[in-house]
N, C-alpha and C positions, 0 to 999 in steps of 0.2 A: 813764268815758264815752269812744268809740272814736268816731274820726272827724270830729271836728268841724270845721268848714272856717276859714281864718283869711282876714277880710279884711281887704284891703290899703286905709289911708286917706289920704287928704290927696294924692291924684295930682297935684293942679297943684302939687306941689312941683317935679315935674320938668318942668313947660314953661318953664320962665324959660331952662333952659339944653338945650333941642331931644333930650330923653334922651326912651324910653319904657323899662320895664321887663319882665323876665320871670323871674319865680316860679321859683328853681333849686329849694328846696328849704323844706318849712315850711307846703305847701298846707294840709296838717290836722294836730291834733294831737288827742293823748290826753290825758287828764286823770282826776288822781284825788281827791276831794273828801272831807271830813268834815263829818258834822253832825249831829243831830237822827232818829232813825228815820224819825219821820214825815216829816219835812222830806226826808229824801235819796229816799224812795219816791215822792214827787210829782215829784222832777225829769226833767226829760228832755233831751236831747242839745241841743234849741233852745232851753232855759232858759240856755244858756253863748252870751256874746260874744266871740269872740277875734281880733284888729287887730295887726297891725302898721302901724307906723306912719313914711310914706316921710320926715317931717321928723326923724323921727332918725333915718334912714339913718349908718352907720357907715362909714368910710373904706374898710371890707373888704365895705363893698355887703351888710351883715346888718341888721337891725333885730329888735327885741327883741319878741317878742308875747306879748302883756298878755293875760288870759283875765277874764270878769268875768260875774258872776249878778246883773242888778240887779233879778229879784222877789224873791232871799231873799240881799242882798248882805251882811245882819249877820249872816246864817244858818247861813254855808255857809263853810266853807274849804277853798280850793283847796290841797292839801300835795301833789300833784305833776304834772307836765306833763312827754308824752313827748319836746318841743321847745321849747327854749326862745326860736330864733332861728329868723327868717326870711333865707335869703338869697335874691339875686337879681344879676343881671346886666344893667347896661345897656348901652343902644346907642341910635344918632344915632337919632332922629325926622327922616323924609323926608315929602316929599308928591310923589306925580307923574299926572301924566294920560293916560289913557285913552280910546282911541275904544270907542264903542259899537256891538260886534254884535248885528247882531239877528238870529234865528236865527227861521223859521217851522216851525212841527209841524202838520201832517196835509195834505190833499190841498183846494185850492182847487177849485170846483164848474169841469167837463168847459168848455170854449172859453174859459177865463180866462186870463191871464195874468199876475204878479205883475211888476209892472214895476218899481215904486221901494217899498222901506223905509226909513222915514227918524225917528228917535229926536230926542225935541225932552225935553233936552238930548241932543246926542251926543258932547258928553266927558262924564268924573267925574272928580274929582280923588279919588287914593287917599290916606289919611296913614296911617303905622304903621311900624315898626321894619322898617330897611332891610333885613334878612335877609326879613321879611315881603314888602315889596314888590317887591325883587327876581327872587321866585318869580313873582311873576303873571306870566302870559303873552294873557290875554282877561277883558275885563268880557261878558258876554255877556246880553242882553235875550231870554227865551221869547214867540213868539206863536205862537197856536191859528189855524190859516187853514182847520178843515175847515168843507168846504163854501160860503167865502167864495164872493160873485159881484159886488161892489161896494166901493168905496174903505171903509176903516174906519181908526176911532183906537181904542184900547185901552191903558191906564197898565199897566204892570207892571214887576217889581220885577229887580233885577240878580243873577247870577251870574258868582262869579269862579273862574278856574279858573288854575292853574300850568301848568309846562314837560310834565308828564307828563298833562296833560287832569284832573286831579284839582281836586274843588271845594274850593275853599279856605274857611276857618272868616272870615265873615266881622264875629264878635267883636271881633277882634286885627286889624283895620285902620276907621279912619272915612273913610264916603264920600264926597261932597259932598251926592248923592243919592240918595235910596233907593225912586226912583219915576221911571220914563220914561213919556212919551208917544209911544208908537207909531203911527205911522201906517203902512198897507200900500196903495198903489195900485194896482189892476186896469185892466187894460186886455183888450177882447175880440180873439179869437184868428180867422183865417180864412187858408186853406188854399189858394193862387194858384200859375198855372201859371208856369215859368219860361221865354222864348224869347229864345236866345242867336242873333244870328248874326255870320258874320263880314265883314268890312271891308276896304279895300283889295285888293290884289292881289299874290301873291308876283314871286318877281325875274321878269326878262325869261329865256322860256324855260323855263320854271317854271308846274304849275297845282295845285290842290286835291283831290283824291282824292274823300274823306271827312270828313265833319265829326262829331262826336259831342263831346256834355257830360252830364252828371249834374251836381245832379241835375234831371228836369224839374219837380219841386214842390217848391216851399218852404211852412212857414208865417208867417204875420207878425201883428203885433198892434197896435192902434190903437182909437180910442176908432169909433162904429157910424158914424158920419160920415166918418171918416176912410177906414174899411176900404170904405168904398162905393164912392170914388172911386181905387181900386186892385185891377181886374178881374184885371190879371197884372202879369208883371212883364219888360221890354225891356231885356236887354243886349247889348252886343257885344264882340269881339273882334278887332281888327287884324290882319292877317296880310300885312302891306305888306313885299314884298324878303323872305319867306320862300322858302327854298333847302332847307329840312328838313321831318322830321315834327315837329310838334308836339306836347310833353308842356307843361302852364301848368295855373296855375289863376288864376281872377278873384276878386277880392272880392263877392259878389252885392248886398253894403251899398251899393256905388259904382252901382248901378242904380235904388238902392229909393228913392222921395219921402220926406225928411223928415219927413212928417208922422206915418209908422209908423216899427216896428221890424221887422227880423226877428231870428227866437225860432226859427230852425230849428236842427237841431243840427248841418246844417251851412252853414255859413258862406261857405264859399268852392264855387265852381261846378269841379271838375275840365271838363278844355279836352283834344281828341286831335284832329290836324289831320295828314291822310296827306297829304305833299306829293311830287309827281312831277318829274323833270325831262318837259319837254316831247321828242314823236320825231318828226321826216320819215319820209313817206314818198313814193314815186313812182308816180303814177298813170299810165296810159296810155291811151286811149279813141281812137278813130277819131271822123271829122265825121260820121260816117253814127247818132254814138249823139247827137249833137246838137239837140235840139227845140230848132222855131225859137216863140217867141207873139210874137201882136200881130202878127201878118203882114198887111198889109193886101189884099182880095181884088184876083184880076186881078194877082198880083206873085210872082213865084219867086225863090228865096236860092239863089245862087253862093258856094261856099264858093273863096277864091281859093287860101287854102291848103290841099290834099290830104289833108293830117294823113301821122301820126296825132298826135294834140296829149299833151302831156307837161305835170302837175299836178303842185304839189306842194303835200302835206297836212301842218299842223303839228297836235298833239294827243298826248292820254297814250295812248299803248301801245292801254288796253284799248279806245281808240276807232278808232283809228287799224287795228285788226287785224281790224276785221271791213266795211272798205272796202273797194270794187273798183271795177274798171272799170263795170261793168254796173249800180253803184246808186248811182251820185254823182252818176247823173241830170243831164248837164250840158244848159244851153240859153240861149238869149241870145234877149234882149229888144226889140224893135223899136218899144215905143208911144213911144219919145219919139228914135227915127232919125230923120236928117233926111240927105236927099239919096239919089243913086242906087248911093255907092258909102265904104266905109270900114271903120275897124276897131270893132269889140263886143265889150266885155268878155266873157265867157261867164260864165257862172252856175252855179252847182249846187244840188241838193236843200236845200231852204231845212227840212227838217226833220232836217237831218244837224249835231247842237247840240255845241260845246266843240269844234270841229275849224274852223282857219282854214286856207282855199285860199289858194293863189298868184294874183297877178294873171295873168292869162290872155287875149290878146285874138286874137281872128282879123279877117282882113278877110273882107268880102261883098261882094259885086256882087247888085243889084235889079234885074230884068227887069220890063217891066212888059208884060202881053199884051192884044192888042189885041181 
């Protein structure tokens, strides 16, 4: 009879002193029997018990394995076995603990979002022969999430896997547990505009060009009460004592309410900021391009100074280059003169925007006719 498998008895020999063992050699043996015709044609390979046995373990780590028939034990004689010993190899018994991954398979139902997994227990303690545990590299928990739309719990059972992703035989180690409680939390999902703007003001002499960020949508996630009270989303950007262009990115989290998440894939707002130095230029206009308001009637304006009057314009380049004499519209104000003679600020085109004049002042003389 070919094959017979030997087992190993009396294990808690070796807890006393923290060993476990491993089967070098001895798994199965052969056996050859005599007996009776009829007796030996009934037998069959699970008629034979064959044990080693770990309290006589031998100094050379063998034990001796015993073979026995006990339906035809007066029957039958065993006259030869292809092994007579077992050996084995031990080594230290460990135990060590592991966080639990939880790993989700398939696709949660379209505006969900999976916010927290959380394994109740989430250690295990592993026990088994230190080359054993060694190897592990993850306890791993499967959970099913298709189609989810709602928080769930679900028990399931562990998988370990080693250095190479490879599942380990989990036989040849004892767990603590062989059963988690999974929970998975959903939260709902909603799609909000993002509006950056900027702040302060660069150096003196210095303005802003252009402004641009990406992205302008994010998404975020929070429970339907939460996401209500979160139409968009308001950040900003400082750009105080900027002398340059701007390359940055923001955190878009430092703008969002606590009470959501954002779930976008991206995280951070890229930032481009064209910074110019500020340019002079010099205007020239005569008093004759001067409009006077607020004149009161029966009253004529004496310009005392001739001209021609000399401005100067601060501003970037591209605004500065398409002024002139003839549209900067200058004129001075009269509703709040007082007397027959003095000096007035002069004015310009109140729709000429990011361009500052020079103080500018003429004197006038008021005739009044009779």
């Amino acid at each position: 009879f070919e094959g017979i498998p030997v087992t190993v008895i009396n294990d808690d020999a070796l807890d006393s002193i923290d060993k476990v063992y491993d089967i070098i050699s001895g798994e199965e043996i052969d056996i050859k029997v005599k007996g009776k015709r009829s007796t030996i044609e009934n037998l069959s390979r699970t008629d034979f018990i064959a044990t080693a046995d770990l309290e006589e373990l031998s100094l050379v780590n063998a034990m001796e394995i015993k073979v026995s028939v006990p339906r035809y034990a007066s029957q039958v004689e065993i006259i030869d076995q292809s092994v007579s010993t077992m050996k084995i190899s031990l080594e230290d018994l460990v135990t060590e603990q592991f966080r639990i991954d939880i790993v989700e398979r398939g696709t949660i139902k379209e505006g969900y979002y999976i916010n927290e997994k959380t394994a109740s227990p989430n250690m295990v303690q592993i026990r088994g022969a230190q080359s054993v545990i060694s190897k592990i590299k993850e306890v791993v928990v499967g959970v099913d999430v298709t189609g989810a739309d709602e928080t769930f719990t679900i028990t399931s059972s562990p998988q370990v896997y080693d250095h190479n992703g490879t599942q380990m035989n989990l036989e040849k180690m004892e767990l603590s547990h062989n059963e988690f409680n999974i929970t998975v939390n959903l939260l709902e999902t909603k799609t909000v505009k993002l509006f950056l703007e900027l702040e302060g003001t660069p150096a003196f002499g210095y303005d802003y060009v252009s402004f641009e960020y990406e992205p302008k949508e994010v998404e975020i996630a929070g429970t339907k009460e939460e996401l209500a009270k979160v139409p968009h989303i308001i950040g900003s950007y400082n750009i105080i004592g900027a002398r340059e262009d701007i390359e940055d990115e923001v955190n878009i989290n430092d703008f969002i309410d606590k009470d959501v998440i954002l779930i976008d894939n991206n995280q951070n707002a890229v930032i481009n900021v064209d910074i110019e130095r500020l340019e002079n230029k010099e205007l020239v206009f005569p008093t004759s391009n001067i409009t006077v308001r607020n004149l009161p009637e029966n009253v004529t304006v004496e310009f005392e100074d001739p001209g021609p009057i000399t401005v100067k314009a601060t501003g970037l380049q591209s605004k500065l280059s398409a002024l002139n004499a003839n549209n900067i519209k200058p004129y001075i104000d009269l509703a709040d003169f007082q007397g027959d003679s003095g000096d007035v600020t002069i004015l310009f085109d109140p729709s000429i925007s990011e361009v500052e004049f020079s103080i500018v002042t003429i004197q006038i003389k008021l005739t009044y006719r009779k």
